[in-house]
N, CA, C and O atoms as a MOPAC input file, in Angstrom:
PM7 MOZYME 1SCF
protein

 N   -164.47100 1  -110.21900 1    77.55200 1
 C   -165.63400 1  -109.53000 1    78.07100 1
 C   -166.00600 1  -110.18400 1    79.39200 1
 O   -166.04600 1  -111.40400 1    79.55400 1
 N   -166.23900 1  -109.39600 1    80.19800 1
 C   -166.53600 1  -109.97200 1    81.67100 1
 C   -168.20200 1  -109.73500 1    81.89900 1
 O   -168.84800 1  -109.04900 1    81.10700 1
 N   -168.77000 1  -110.34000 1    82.99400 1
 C   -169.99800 1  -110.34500 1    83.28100 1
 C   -170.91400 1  -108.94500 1    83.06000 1
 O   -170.34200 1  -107.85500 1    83.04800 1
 N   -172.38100 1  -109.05000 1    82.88400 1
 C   -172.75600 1  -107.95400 1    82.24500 1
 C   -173.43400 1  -107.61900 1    84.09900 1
 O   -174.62900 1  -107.46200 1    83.84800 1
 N   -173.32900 1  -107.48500 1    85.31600 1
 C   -173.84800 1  -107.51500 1    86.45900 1
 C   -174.97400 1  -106.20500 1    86.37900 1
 O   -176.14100 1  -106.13700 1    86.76500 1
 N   -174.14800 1  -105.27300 1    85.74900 1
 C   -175.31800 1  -103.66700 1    85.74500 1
 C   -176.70400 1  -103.87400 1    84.63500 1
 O   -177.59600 1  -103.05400 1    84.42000 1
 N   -176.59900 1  -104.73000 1    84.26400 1
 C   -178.27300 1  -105.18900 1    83.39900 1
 C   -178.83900 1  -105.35500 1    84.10300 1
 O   -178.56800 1  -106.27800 1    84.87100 1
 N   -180.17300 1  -104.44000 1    84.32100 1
 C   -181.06900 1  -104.56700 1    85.20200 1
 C   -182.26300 1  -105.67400 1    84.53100 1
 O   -182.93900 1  -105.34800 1    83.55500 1
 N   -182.40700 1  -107.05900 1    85.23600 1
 C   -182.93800 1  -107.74800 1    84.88100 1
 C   -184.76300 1  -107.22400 1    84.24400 1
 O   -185.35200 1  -107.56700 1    83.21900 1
 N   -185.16300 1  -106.37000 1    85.28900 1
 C   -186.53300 1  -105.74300 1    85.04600 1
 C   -186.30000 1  -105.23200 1    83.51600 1
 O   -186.98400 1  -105.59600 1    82.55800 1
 N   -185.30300 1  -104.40100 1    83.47000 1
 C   -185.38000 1  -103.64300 1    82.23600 1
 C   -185.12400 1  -104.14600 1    81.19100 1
 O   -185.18200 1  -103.37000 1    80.23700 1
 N   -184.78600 1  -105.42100 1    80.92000 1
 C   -184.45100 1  -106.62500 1    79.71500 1
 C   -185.88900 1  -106.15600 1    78.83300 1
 O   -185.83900 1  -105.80600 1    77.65400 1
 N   -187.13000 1  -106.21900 1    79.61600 1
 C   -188.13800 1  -105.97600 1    79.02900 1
 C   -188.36100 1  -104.94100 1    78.32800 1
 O   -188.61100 1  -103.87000 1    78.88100 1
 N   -188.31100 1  -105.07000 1    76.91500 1
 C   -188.69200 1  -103.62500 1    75.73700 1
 C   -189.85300 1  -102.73000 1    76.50000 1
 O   -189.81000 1  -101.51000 1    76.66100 1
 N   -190.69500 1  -103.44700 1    76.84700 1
 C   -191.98600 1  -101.86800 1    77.12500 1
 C   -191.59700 1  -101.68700 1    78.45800 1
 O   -192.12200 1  -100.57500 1    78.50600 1
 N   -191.03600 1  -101.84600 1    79.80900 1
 C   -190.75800 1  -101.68100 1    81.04000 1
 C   -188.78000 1  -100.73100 1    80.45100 1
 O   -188.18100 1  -100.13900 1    81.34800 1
 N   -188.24900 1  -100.76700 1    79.26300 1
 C   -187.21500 1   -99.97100 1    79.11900 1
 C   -187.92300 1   -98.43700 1    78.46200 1
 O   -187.64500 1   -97.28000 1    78.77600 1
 N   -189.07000 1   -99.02900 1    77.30100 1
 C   -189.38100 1   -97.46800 1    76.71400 1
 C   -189.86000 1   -97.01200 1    77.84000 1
 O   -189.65000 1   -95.79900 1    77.85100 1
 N   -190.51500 1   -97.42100 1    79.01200 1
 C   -191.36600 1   -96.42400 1    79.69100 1
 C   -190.33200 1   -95.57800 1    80.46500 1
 O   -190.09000 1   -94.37100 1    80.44600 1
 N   -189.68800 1   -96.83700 1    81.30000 1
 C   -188.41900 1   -95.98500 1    82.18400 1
 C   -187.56900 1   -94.88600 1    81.04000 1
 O   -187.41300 1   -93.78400 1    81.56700 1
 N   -187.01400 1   -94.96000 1    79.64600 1
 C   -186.70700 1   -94.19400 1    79.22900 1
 C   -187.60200 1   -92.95400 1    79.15700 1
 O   -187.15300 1   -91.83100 1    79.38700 1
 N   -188.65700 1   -93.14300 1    78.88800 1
 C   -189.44500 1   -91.51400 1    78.13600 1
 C   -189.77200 1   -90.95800 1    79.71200 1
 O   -190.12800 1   -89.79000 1    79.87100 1
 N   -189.64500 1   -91.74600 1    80.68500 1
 C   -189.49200 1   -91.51100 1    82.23200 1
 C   -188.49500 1   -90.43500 1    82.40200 1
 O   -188.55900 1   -89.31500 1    82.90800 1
 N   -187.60200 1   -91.07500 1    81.85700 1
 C   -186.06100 1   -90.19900 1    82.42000 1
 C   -185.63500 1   -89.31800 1    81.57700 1
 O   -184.44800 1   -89.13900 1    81.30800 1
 N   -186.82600 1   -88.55200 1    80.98200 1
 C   -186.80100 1   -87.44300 1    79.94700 1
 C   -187.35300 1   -86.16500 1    80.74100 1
 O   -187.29000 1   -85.00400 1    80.33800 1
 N   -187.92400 1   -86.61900 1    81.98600 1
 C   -189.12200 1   -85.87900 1    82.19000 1
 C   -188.76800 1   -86.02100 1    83.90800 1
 O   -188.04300 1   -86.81200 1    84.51000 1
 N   -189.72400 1   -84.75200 1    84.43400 1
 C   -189.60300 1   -84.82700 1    86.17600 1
 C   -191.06000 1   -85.94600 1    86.32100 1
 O   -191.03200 1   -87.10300 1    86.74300 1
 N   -192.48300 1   -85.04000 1    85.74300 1
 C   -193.70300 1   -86.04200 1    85.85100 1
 C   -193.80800 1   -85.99600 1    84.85300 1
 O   -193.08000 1   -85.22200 1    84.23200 1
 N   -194.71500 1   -86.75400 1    84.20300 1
 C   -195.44600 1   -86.96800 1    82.74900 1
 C   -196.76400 1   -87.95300 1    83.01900 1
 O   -196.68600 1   -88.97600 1    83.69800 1
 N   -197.97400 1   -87.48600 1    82.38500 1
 C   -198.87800 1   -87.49100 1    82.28400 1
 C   -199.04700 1   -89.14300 1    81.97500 1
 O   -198.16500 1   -89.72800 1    81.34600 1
 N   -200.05700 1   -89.73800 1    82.38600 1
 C   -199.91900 1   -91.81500 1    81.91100 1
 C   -200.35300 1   -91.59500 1    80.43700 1
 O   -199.94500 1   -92.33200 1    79.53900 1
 N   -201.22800 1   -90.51600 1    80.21400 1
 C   -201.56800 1   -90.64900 1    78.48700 1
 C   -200.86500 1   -90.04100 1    77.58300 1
 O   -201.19100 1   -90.14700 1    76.40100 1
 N   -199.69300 1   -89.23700 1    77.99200 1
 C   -198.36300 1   -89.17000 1    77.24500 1
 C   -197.64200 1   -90.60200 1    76.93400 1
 O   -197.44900 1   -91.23400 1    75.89600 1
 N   -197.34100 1   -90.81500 1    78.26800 1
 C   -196.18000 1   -92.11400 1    78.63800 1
 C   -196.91000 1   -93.08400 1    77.47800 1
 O   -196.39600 1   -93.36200 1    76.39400 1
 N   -198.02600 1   -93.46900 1    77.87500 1
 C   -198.66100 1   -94.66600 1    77.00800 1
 C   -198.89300 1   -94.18700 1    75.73100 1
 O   -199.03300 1   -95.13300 1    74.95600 1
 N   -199.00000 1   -93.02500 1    75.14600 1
 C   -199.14500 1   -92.91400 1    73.54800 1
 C   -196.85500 1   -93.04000 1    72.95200 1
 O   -196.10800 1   -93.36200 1    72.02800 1
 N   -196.86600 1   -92.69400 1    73.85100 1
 C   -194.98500 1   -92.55900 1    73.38900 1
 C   -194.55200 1   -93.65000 1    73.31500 1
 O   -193.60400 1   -93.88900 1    72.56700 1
 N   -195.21900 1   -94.73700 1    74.18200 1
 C   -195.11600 1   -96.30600 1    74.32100 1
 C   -195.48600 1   -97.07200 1    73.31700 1
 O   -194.70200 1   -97.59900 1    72.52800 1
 N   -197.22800 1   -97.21300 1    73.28700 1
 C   -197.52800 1   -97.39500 1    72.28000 1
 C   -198.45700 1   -98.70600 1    73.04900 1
 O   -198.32300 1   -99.87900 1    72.70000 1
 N   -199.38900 1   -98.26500 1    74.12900 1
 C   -199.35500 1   -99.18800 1    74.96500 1
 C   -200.97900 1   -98.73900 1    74.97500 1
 O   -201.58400 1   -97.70500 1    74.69100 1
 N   -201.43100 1  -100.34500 1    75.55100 1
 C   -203.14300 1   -99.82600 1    75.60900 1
 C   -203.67800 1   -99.20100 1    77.25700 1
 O   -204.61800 1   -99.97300 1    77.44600 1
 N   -203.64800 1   -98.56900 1    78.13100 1
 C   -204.46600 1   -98.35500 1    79.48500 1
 C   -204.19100 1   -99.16100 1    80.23000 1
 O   -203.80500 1   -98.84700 1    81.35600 1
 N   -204.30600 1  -100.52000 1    79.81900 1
 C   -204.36100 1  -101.47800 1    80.84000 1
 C   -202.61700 1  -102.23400 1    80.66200 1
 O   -201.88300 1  -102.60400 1    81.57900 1
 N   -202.34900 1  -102.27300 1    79.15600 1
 C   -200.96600 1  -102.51000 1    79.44900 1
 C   -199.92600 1  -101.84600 1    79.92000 1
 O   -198.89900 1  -102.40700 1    80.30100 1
 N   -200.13200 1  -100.45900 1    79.93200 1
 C   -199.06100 1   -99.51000 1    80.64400 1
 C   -199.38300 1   -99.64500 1    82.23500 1
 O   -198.37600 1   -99.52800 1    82.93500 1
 N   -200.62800 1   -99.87500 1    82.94800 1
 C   -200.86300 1   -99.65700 1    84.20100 1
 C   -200.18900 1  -100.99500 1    84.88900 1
 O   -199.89300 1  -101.04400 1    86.08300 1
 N   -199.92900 1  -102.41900 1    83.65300 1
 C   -199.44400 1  -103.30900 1    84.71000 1
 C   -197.96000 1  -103.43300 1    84.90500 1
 O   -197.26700 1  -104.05500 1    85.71100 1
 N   -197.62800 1  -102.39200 1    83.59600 1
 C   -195.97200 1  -102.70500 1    83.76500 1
 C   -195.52000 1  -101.24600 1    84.66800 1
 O   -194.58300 1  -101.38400 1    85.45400 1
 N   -196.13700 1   -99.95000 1    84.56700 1
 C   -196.47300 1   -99.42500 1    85.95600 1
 C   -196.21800 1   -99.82500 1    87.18000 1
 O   -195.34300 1   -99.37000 1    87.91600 1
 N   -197.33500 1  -101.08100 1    87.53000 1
 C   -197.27100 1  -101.45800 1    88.89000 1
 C   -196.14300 1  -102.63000 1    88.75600 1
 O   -196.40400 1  -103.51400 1    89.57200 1
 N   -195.14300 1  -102.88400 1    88.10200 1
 C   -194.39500 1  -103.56200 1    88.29300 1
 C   -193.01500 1  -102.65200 1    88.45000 1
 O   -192.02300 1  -102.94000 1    89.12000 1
 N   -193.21000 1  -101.61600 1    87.74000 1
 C   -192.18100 1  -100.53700 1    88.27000 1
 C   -192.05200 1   -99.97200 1    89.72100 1
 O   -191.14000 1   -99.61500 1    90.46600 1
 N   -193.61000 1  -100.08100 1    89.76000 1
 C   -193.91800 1   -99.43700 1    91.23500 1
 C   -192.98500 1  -100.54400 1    92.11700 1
 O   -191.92100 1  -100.25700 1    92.66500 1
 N   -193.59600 1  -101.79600 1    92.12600 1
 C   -193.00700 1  -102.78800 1    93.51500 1
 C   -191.27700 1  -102.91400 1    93.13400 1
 O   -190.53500 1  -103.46300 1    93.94900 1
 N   -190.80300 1  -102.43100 1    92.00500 1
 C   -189.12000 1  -102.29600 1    92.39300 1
 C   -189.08000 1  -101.20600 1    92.53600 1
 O   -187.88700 1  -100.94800 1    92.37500 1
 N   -189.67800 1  -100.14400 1    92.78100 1
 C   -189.16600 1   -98.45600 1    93.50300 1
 C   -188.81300 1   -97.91900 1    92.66100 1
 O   -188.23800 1   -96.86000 1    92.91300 1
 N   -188.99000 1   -98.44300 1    90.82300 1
 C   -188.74000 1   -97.46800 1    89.74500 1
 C   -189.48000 1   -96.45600 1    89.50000 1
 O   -188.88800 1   -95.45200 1    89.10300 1
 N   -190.65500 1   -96.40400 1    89.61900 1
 C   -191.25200 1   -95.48700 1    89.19800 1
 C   -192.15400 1   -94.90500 1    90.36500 1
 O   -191.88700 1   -95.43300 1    91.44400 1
 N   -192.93800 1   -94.15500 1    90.40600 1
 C   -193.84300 1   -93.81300 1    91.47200 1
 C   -195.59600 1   -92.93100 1    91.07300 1
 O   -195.34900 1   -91.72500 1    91.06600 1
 N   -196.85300 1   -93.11700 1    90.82600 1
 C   -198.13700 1   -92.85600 1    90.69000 1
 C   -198.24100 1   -91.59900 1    91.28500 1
 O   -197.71800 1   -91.39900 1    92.38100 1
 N   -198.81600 1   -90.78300 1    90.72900 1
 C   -199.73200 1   -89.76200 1    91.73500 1
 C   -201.14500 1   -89.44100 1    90.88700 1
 O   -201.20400 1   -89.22100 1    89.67700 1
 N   -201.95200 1   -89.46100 1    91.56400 1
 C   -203.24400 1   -89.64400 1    91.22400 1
 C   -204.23000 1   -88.23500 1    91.38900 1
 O   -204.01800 1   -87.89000 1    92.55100 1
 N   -204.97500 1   -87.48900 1    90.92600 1
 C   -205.15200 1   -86.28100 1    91.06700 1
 C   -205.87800 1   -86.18600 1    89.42300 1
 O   -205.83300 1   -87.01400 1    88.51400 1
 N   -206.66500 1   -84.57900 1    89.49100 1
 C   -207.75100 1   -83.81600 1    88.92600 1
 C   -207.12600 1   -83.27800 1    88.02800 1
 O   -206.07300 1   -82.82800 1    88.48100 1
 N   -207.25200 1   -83.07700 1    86.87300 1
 C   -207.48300 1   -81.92300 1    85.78500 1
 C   -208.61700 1   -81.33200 1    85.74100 1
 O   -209.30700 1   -82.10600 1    85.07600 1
 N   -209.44800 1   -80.18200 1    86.11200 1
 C   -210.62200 1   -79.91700 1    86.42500 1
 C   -211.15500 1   -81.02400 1    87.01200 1
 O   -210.68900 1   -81.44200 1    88.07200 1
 N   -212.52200 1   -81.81600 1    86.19500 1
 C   -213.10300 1   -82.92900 1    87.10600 1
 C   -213.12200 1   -84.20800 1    85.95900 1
 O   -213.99400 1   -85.04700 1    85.73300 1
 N   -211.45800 1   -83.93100 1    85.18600 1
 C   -211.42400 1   -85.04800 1    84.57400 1
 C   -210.20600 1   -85.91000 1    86.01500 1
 O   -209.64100 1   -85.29000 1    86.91500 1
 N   -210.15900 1   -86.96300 1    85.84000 1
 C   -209.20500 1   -87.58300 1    86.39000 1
 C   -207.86500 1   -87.78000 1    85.59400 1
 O   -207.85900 1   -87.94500 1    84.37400 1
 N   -206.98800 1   -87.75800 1    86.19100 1
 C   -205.28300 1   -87.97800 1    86.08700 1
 C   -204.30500 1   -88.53900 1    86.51800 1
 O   -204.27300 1   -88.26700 1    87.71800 1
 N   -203.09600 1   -89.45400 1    86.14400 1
 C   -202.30900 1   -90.34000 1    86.58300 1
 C   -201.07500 1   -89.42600 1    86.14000 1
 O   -201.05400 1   -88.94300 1    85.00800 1
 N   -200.12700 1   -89.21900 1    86.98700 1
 C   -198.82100 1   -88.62800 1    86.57300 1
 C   -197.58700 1   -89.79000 1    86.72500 1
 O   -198.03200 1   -90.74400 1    87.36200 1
 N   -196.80100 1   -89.90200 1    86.50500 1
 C   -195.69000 1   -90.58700 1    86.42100 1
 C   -194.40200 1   -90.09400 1    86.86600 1
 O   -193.99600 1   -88.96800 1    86.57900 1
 N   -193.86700 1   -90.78700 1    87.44500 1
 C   -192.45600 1   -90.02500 1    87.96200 1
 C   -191.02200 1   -91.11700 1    88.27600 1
 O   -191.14000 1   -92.12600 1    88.97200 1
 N   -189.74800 1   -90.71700 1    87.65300 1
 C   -189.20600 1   -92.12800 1    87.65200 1
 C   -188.33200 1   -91.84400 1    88.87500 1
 O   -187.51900 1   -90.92200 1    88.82100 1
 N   -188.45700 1   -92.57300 1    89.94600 1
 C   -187.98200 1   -92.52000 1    91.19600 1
 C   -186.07900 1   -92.24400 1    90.91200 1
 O   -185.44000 1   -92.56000 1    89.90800 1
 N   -185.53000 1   -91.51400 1    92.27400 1
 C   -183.71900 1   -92.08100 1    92.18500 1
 C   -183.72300 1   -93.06100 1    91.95000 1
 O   -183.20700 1   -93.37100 1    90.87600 1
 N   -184.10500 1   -93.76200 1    92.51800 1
 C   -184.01200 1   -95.45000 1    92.38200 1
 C   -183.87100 1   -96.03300 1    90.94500 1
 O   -182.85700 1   -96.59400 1    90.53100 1
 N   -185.08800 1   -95.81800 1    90.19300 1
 C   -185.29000 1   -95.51000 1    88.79400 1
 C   -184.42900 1   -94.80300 1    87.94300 1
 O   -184.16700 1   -95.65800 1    87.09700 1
 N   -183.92600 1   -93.95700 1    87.68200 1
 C   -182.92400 1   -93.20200 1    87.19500 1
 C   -181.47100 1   -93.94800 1    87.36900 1
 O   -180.67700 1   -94.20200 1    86.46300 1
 N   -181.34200 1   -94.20900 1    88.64600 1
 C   -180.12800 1   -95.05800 1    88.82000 1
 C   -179.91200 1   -96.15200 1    87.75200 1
 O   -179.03600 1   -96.14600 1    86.88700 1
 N   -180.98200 1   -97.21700 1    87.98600 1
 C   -181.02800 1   -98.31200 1    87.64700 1
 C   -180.78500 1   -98.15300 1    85.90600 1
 O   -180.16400 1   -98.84600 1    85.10000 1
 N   -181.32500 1   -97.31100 1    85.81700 1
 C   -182.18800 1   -97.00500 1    83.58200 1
 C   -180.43200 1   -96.49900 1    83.44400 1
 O   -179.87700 1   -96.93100 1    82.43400 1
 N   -179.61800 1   -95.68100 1    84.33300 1
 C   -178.65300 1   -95.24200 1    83.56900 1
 C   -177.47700 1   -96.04800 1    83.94700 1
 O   -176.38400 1   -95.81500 1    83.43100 1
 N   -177.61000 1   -96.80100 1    84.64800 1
 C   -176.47500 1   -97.83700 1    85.18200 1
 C   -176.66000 1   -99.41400 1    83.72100 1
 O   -175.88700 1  -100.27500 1    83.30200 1
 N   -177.86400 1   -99.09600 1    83.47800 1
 C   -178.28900 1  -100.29200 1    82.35100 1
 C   -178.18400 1   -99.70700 1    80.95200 1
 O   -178.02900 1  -100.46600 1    79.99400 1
 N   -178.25600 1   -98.47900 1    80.80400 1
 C   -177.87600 1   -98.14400 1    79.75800 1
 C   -176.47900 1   -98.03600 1    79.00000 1
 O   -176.14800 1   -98.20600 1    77.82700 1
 N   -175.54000 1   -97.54500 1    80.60900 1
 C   -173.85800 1   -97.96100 1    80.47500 1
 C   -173.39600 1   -99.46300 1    80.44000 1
 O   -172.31300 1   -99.89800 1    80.04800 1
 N   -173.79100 1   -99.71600 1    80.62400 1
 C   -173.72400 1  -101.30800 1    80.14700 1
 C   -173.91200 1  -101.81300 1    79.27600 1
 O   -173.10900 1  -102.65400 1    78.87100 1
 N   -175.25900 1  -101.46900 1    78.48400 1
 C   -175.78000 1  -101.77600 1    77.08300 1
 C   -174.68900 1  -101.00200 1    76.13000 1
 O   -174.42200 1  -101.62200 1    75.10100 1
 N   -174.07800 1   -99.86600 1    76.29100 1
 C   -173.26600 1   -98.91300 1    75.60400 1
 C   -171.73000 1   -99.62300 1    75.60500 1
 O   -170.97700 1   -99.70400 1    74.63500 1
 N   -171.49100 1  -100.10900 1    76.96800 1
 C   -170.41300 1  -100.62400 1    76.81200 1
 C   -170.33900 1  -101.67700 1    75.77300 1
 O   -169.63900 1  -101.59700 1    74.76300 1
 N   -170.88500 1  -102.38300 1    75.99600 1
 C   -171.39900 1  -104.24800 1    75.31400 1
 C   -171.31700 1  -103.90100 1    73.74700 1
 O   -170.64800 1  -104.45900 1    72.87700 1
 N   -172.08300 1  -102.95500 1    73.66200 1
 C   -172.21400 1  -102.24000 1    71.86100 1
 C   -170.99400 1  -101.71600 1    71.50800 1
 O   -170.62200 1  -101.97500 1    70.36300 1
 N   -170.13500 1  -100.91100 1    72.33300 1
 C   -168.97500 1  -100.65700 1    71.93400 1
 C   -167.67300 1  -101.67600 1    71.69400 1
 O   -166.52500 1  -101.23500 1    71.67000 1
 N   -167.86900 1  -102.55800 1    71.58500 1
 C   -167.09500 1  -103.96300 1    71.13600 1
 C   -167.62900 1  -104.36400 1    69.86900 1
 O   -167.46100 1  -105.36500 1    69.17400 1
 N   -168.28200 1  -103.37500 1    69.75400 1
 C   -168.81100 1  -103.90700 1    67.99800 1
 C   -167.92100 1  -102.56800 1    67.14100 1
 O   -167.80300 1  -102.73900 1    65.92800 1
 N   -167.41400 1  -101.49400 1    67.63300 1
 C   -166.68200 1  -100.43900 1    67.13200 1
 C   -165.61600 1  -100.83500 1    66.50500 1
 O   -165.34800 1  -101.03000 1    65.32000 1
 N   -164.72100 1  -100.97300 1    68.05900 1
 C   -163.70800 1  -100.85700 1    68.09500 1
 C   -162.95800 1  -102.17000 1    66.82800 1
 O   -163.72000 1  -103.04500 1    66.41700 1
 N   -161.53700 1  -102.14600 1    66.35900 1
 C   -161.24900 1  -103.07700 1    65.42500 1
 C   -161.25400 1  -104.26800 1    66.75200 1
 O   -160.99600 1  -104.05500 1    67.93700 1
 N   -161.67600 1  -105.68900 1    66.02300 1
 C   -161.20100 1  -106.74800 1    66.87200 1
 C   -159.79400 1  -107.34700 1    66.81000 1
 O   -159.07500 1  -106.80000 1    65.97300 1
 N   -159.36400 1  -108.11900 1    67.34700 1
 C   -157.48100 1  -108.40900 1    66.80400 1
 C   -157.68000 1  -109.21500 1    65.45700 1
 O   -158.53500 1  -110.04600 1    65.14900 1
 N   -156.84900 1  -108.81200 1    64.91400 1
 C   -156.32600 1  -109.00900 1    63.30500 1
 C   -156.14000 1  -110.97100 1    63.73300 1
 O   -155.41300 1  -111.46900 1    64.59200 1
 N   -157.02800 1  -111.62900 1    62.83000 1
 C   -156.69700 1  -112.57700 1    62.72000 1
 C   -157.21300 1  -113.07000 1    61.27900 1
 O   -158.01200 1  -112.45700 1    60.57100 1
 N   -156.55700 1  -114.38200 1    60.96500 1
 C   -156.81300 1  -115.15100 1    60.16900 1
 C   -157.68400 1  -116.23100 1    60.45400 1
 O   -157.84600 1  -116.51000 1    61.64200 1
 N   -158.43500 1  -117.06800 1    59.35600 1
 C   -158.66000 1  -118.40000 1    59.58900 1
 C   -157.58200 1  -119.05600 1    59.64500 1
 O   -156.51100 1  -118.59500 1    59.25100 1
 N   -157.74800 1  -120.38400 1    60.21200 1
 C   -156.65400 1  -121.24100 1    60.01800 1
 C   -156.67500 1  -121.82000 1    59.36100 1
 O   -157.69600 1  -122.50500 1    59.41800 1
 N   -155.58300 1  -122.22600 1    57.97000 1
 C   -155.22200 1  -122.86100 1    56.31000 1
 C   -156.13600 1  -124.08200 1    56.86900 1
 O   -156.23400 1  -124.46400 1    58.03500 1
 N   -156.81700 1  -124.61600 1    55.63500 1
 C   -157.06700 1  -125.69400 1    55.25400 1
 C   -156.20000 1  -126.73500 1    54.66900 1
 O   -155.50900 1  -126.39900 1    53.70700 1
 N   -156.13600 1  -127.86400 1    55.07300 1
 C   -155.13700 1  -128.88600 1    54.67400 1
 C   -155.49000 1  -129.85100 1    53.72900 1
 O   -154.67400 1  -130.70600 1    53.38500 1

């Protein structure tokens, strides 16, 4: 097995992978979708958000539902790249658990 280089270090993180995933389901999605699918409180989805934001994964748009307020979500190219370049990787890595490994023995005890 050779180096895992396409693991996107950001995305190691479980709640910064569900978000980018339920991201890359969708063109926008609503922050109180994203965060109930997450499982995340307001304030914990908004900081791993802005940590998506400063690597160019994800991107905010801010705007009205009548005169409630709204956060939409959107997972940048950038984003998409990264989530499916890390996911082939994770797939690869798992697929060495399939395949048979070479037929060996222990070695006899003396």
């Amino acid at each position: 097995m050779t180096g895992h280089g396409a693991l996107d270090q950001s995305l190691l993180n479980p709640t910064r992978l569900s978000i980018v995933s339920v991201l890359a389901a969708t063109h926008w999605a609503e922050s109180a979708y994203t965060r109930e699918a997450v499982e995340l409180s307001d304030s914990a989805l908004s900081k791993q958000v802005s940590a998506l934001d400063k690597l160019g994964y994800v991107q905010a748009e801010k705007g009205y539902v009548g005169k409630r307020p709204r956060t939409w979500l959107n997972l940048t190219d950038a984003g998409r790249k990264a989530f499916s370049d890390h996911v082939a990787t994770l797939r690869r890595i798992a697929d060495h658990a399939r395949g048979p490994g070479p037929a060996t023995e222990p070695p006899a005890r003396k």
